[in-house]
C-alpha positions, -999 to 999 in steps of 0.1 A, spaced: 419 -623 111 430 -606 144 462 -596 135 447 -571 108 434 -548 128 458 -548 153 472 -519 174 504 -518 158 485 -517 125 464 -485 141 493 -472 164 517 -455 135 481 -436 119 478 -423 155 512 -409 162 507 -394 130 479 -377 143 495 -369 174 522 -360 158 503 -332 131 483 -317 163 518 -314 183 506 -336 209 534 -352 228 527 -392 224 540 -397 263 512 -382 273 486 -408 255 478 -431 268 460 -460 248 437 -491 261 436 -516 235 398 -536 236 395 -565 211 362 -574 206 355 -609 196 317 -629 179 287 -614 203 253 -614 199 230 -581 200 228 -579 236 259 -585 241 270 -557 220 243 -536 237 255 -547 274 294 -539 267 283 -511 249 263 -497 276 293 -505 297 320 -487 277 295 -454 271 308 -433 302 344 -439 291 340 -435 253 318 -406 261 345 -382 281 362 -353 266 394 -366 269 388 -402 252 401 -406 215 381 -438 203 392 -460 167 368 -490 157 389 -509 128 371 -532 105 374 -539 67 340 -537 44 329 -566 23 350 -595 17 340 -609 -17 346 -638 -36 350 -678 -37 383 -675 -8 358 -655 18 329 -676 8 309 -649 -3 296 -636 -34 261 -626 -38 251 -607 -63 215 -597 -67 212 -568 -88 178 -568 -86 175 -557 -51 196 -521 -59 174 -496 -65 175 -472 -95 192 -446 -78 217 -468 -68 227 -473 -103 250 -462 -128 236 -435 -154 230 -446 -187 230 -484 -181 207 -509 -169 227 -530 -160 252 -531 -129 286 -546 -125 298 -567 -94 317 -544 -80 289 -516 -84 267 -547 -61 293 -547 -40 294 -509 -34 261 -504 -28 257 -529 -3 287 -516 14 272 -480 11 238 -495 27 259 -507 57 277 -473 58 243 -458 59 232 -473 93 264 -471 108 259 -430 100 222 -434 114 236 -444 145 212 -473 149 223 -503 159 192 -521 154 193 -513 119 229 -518 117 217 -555 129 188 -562 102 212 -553 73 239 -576 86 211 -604 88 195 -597 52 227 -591 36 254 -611 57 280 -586 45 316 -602 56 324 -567 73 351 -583 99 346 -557 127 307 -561 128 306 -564 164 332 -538 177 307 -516 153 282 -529 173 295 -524 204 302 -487 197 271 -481 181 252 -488 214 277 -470 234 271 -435 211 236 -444 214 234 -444 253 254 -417 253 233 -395 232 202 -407 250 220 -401 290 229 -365 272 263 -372 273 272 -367 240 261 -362 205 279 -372 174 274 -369 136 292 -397 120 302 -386 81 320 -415 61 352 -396 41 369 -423 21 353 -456 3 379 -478 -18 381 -519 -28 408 -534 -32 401 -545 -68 370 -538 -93 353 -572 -96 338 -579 -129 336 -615 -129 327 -642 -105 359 -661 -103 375 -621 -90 378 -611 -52 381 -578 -33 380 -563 -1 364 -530 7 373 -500 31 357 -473 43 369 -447 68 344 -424 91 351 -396 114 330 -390 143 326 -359 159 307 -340 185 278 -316 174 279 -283 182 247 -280 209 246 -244 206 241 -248 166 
């Protein structure tokens, strides 16, 4: 599932961007990094690795990756809606749909990616096995924030801004894929 998350599926959002701040593309210049299967250290050794450049002012970064791909064609559909907890749940019902599973594991996932821990980030993957395809470019950046905040390079707050799926699944014979979108961006040290 390379070819989803290609650059030339990211390259027309970021003229766009370029674009809308009046930034001449010429002057961009963009290093394209796939990231294939790796194992936590691994991720924390090429993280560790790509810190000093993801870390300098002048560095633009973009980690694409879908959310949960459920149903019988991905080979995945859990649902265990005992494990949600009650403030995870809709108001007025007991009872949770699929898609409402599938949302809050997303959101749990979303959660550690915003913590900026990739240990955690690791657990829930293992507990969960959530089909998120870009699980170990995630990774990867994860431990490269994370050195960077601890060298004092940089500190980020990482805010999640848009969570959709593809469809609403209601019954186990549905599918759907889910997307979220973050924005990361350096705290203000003087705040």
């Amino acid at each position: 599932d390379e070819g989803g998350h290609s650059g030339e599926m990211q390259y027309p959002y970021l003229r766009k961007c370029l674009d809308d701040a009046g930034v001449a593309p010429e002057s961009v210049g963009v290093l394209p990094i796939m990231v294939g299967s790796l194992d936590e250290a691994d991720e924390r050794a090429f993280g560790e690795l790509l810190a000093p450049y993801l870390g300098k002012e002048d560095t633009f970064t973009v980690v694409s990756s879908d959310f949960c791909h459920w149903g019988s064609r991905f080979r995945y559909r859990p649902f265990r809606p005992e494990i949600v907890p009650a403030s995870h749940r809709p108001a007025r019902r007991v009872e949770i749909q699929i898609f409402e599973y599938i949302a809050w594991l997303d959101k749990t996932g979303m959660d550690h990616i915003s913590m900026q821990d990739p240990g955690a980030f690791s657990i829930y993957l293992r507990e969960h096995s959530n089909t998120i395809c870009g699980r170990h470019p995630i990774g990867v950046w994860l431990n490269a924030i994370v050195k960077n905040r601890r060298d004092g390079t940089e500190k980020l707050d990482v805010n999640f801004v848009r969570y959709a799926q593809s469809s609403h699944v209601a019954i186990q014979s549905d599918s759907s894929v889910s997307y979220a979108s973050a924005v990361a961006t350096r705290c203000d040290e003087s705040a």
